[in-house]
PLY file of the C-alpha trace (Angstrom):
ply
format ascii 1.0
element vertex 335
property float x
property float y
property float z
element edge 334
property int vertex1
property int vertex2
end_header
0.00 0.00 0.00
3.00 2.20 1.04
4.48 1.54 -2.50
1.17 2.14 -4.14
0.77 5.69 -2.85
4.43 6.11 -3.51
3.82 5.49 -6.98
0.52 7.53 -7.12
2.47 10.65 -5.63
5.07 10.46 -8.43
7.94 8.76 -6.66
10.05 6.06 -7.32
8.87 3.69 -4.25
12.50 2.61 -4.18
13.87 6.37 -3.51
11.24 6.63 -0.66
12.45 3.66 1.00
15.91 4.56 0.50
14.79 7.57 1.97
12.83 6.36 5.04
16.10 4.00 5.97
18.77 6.77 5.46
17.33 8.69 7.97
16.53 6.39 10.88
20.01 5.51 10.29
21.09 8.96 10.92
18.02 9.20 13.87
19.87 6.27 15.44
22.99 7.80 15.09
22.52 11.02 16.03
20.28 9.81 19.25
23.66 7.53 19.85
25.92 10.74 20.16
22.98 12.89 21.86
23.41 10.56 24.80
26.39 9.87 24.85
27.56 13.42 24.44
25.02 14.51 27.75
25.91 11.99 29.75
29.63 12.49 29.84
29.16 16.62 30.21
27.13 15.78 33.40
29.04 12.99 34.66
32.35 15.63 34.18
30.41 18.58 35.37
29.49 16.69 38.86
32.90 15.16 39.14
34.64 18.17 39.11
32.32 19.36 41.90
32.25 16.54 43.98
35.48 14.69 43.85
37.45 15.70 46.69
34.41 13.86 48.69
35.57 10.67 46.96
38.98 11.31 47.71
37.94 11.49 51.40
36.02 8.44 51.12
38.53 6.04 49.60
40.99 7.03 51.78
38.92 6.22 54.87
37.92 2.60 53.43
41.16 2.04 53.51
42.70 3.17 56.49
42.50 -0.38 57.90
44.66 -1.58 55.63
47.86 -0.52 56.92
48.79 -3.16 60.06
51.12 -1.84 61.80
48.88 1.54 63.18
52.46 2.78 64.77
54.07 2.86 60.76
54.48 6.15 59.40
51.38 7.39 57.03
48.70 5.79 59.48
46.61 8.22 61.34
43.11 6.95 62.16
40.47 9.71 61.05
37.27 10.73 60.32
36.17 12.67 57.45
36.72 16.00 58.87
39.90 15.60 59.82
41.30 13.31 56.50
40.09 15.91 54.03
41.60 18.79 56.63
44.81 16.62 56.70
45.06 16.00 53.42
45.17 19.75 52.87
47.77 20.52 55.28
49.93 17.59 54.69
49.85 17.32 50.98
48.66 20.44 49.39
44.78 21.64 48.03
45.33 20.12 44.91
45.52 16.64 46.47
42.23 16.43 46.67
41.87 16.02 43.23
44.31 13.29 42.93
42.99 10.57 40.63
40.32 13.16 38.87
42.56 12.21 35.11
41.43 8.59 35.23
37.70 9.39 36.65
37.52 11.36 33.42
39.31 8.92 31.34
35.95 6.59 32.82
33.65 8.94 31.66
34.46 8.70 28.42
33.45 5.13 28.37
30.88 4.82 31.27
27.81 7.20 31.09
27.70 6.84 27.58
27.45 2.64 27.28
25.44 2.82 31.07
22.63 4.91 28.86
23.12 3.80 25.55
22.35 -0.18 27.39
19.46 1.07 29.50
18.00 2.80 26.77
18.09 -0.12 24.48
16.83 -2.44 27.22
14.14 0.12 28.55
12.65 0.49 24.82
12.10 -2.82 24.43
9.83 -3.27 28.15
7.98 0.12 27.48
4.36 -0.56 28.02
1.53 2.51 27.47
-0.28 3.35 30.29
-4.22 5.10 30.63
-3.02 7.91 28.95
-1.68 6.21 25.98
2.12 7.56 26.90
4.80 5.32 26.87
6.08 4.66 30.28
8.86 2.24 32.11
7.69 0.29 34.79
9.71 0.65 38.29
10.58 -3.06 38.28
11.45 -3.21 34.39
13.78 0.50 35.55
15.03 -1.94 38.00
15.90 -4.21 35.93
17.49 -2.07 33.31
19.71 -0.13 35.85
21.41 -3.61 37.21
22.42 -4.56 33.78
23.13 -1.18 32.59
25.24 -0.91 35.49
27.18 -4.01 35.50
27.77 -3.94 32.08
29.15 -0.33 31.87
31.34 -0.84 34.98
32.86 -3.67 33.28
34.45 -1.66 31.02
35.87 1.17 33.32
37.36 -1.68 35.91
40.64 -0.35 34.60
39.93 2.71 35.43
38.45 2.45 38.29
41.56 0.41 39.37
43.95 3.87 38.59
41.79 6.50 40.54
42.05 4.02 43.76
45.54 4.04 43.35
46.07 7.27 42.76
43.68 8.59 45.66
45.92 6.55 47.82
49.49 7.00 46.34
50.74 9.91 48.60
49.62 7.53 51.69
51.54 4.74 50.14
54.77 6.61 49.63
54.34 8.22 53.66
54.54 4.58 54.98
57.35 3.98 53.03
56.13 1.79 50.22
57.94 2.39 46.92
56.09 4.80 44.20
53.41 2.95 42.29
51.80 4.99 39.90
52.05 8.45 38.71
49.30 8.63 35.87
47.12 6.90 33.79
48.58 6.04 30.90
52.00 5.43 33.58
49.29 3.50 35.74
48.33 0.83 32.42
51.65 0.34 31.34
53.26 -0.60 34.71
49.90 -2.86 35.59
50.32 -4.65 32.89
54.30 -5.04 32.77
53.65 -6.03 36.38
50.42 -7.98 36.56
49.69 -8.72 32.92
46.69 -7.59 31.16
44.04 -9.24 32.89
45.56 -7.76 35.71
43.66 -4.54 34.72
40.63 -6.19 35.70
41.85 -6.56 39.50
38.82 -6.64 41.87
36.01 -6.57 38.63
33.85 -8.88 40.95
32.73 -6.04 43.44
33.29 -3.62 40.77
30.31 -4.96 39.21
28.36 -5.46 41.98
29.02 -1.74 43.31
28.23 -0.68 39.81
24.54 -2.67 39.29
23.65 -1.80 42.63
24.67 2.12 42.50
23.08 2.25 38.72
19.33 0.09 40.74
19.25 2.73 43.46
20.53 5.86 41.20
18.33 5.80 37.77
15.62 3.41 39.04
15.18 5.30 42.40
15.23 8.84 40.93
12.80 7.80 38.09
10.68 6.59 40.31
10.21 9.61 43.55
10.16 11.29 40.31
7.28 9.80 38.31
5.62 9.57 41.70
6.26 13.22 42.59
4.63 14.81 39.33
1.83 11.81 38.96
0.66 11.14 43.21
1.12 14.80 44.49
0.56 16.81 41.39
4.33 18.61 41.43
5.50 20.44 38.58
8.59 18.82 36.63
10.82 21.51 37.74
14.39 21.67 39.73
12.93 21.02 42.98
11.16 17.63 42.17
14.55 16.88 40.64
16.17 18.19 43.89
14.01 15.69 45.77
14.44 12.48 43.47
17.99 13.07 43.64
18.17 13.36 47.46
16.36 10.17 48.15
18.42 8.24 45.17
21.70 9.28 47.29
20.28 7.85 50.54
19.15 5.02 48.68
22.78 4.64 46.59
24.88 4.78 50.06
23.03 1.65 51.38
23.51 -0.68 49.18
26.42 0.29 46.88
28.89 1.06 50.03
29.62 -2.31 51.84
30.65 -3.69 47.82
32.65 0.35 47.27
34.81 -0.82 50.64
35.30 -4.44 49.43
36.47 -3.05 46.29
38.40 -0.35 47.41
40.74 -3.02 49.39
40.83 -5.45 46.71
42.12 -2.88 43.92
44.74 -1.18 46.78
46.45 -4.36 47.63
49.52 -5.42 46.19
49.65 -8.10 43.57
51.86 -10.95 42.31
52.70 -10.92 38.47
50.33 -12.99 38.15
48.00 -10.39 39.20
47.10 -12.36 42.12
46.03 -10.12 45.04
48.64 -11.13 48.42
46.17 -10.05 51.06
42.82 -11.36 49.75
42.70 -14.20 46.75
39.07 -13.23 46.54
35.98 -10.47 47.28
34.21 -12.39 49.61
37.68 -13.78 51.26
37.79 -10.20 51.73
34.23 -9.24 52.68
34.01 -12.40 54.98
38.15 -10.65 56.80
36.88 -7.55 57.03
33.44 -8.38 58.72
35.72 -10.80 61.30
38.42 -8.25 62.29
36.82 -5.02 62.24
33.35 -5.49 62.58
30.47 -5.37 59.95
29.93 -1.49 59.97
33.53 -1.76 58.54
31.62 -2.32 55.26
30.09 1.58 55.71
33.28 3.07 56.46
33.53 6.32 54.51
29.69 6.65 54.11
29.36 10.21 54.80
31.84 11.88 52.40
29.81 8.96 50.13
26.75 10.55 50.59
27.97 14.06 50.60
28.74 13.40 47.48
26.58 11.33 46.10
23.39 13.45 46.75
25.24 16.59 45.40
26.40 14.28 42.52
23.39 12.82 41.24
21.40 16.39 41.78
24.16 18.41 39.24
24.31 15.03 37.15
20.43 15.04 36.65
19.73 18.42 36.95
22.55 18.95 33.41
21.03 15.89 32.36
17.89 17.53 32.50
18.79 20.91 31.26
20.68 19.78 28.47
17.56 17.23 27.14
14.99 20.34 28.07
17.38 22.57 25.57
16.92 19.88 22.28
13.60 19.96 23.51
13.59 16.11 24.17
10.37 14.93 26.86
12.36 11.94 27.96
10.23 8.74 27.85
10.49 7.94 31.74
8.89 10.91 33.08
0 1
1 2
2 3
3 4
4 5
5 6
6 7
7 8
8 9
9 10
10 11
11 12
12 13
13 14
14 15
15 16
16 17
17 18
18 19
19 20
20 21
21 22
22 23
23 24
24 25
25 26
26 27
27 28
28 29
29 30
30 31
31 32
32 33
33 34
34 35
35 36
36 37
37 38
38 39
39 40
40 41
41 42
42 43
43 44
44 45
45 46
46 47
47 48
48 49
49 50
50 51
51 52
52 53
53 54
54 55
55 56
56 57
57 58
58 59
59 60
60 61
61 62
62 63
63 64
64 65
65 66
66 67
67 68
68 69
69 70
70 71
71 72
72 73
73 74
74 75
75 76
76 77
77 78
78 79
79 80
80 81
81 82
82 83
83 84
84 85
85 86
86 87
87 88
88 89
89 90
90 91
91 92
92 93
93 94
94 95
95 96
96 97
97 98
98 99
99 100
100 101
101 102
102 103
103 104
104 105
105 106
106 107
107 108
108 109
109 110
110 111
111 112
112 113
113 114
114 115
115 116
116 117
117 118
118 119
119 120
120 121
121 122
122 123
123 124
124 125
125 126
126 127
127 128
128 129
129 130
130 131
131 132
132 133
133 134
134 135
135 136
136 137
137 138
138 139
139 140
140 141
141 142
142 143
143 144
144 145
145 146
146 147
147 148
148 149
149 150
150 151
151 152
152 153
153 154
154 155
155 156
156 157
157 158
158 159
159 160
160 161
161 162
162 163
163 164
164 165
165 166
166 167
167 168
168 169
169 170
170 171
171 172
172 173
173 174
174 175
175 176
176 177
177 178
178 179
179 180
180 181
181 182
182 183
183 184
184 185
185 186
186 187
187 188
188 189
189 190
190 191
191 192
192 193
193 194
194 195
195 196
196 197
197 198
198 199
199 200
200 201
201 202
202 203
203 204
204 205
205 206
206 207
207 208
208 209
209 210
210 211
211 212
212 213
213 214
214 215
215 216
216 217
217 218
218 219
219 220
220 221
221 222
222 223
223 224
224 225
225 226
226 227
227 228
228 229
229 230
230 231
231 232
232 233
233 234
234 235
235 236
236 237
237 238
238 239
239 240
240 241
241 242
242 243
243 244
244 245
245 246
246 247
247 248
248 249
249 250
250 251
251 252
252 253
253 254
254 255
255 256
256 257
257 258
258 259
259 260
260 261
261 262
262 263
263 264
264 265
265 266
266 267
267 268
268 269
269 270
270 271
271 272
272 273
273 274
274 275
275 276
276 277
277 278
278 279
279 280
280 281
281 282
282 283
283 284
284 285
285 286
286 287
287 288
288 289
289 290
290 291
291 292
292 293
293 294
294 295
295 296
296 297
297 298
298 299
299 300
300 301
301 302
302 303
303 304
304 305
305 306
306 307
307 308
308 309
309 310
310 311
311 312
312 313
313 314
314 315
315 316
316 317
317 318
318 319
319 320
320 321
321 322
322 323
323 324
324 325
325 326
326 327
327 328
328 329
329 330
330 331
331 332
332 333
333 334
């Protein structure tokens, strides 16, 4: 029938067709570098803002690590007085040690975690009483856990240089030789050291920090969201994001910290060349030590730089997010 009206119009079906393809090649395309473009300005924009909180945070999941707590470099502290000591001790710009590679994992992470939930989310879109297309909170659920896992599969490497980087200058003030200076000075020595796979150190909780962070980020925020605007009537505005992005940090701290310590230990420790970790051969070996010798709220240590950053974090990420979609004029399907 298409053909037939093609041909009534005076075009050659074939050119129409031709046509009609060309263009939701470029649609795809284009909606390809839309998001992946957006996500990696916000995730940059809300790095740069919130970093030094991760600093803090890493370095307190760690503190146990050192045994000897009489060894030069070990101070027990909170978070006041690590990111107050790391000021005095090493310099301001400290704080942003390990902000090259978190950028280097923006590149690949915010653009594959949206480009996979997007792909999976279109595909479980069912239309609800108004006839909109809308994403159910389990099927958001679902999407965020494999988004998630997936895109933090990629950035282990990554992931793997900020830790060591964050903790470098502690390493070198307990008199452990240098380690790694940069990024591209962080790959080469893993792998001369470790072999490749040995990029992948702790990918295990990596993952699971990663699906569990995504569940509680996008699925939580979509969701106060949805339920903002549709239960109490609130505008769409920066407030209701505000508020979705509040409770998605409280929500994100819960259940992403306890696998974010486990993690943080497993990447930190030294490694054979086979890329064998010496203090833990596995995550829950290490989940299962740390719970035994210093007690299961080790697994929240660092949780409140965590969620000072994480609720300022996911408010400038979604709030850009939001601005930058609300400028191309794009209603995104999961309000």
């Amino acid at each position: 029938m298409a053909r037939l009206t093609a041909w009534r119009r005076g075009i050659d079906p074939e050119d129409e067709y031709s046509s009609t393809r060309k263009h939701l090649r470029y649609e795809k395309r284009h909606n390809f570098l839309e998001i992946y473009a957006t996500s990696f300005i916000c995730g940059c924009s809300a790095e740069f803002a919130t970093f030094p909180l991760d600093l803090v945070k890493t370095r307190m999941q760690v503190q146990g690590y050192f045994p000897n707590k009489n060894m030069p470099g070990y101070t027990y502290r909170n978070a006041w007085a690590t990111f107050k000591g790391v000021i005095q001790e090493e310099g301001p710009r400290k704080l942003y040690a390990g902000i090259s590679a978190q950028i280097v994992r923006h590149i690949f992470f915010g653009g594959t975690k949206f480009i996979i939930f997007d792909a999976l989310s279109q595909n479980l879109e069912t239309r609800g009483a108004d006839n909109k297309l809308q994403l159910s909170y389990p099927h958001s659920c679902f999407c965020a856990i494999i988004a998630g896992g997936g895109a933090n599969l990629v950035t282990v490497p990554t992931e793997l240089f900020k830790i060591r980087m964050q903790m470098e200058a502690k390493r070198r003030a307990a008199g452990f030789p240098p380690r790694i200076n940069n990024v591209v000075h962080g790959l080469t020595s893993t792998i001369q050291r470790n072999g490749f796979y040995g990029l992948w150190a702790g990918v295990v909780p990596t993952i699971w920090r990663g699906s569990l962070h995504t569940l509680a980020d996008v699925g939580t925020y979509y969701f106060v969201k949805r339920s903002l605007i549709n239960l109490f009537g609130i505008p769409d505005n920066r407030g209701t994001h505000f508020l979705a992005a509040l409770v998605s940090g409280v929500v994100v701290v819960l259940l992403s910290n306890p696998p974010d310590v486990v993690r943080s230990r497993v990447m930190f420790q030294p490694r054979d060349k086979r890329g064998r970790g010496l203090h833990f051969k596995s995550s829950r070996q290490c989940f299962l030590r740390l719970v035994r010798e210093e007690g299961f709220l080790a697994m929240y240590k660092g949780w409140l730089p965590f969620w000072l950053r994480v609720g300022p974090w996911s408010f400038i990420f979604w709030l850009t997010f939001e601005h930058v979609r609300g400028i191309r004029g794009d209603q995104h399907r999961y309000n």
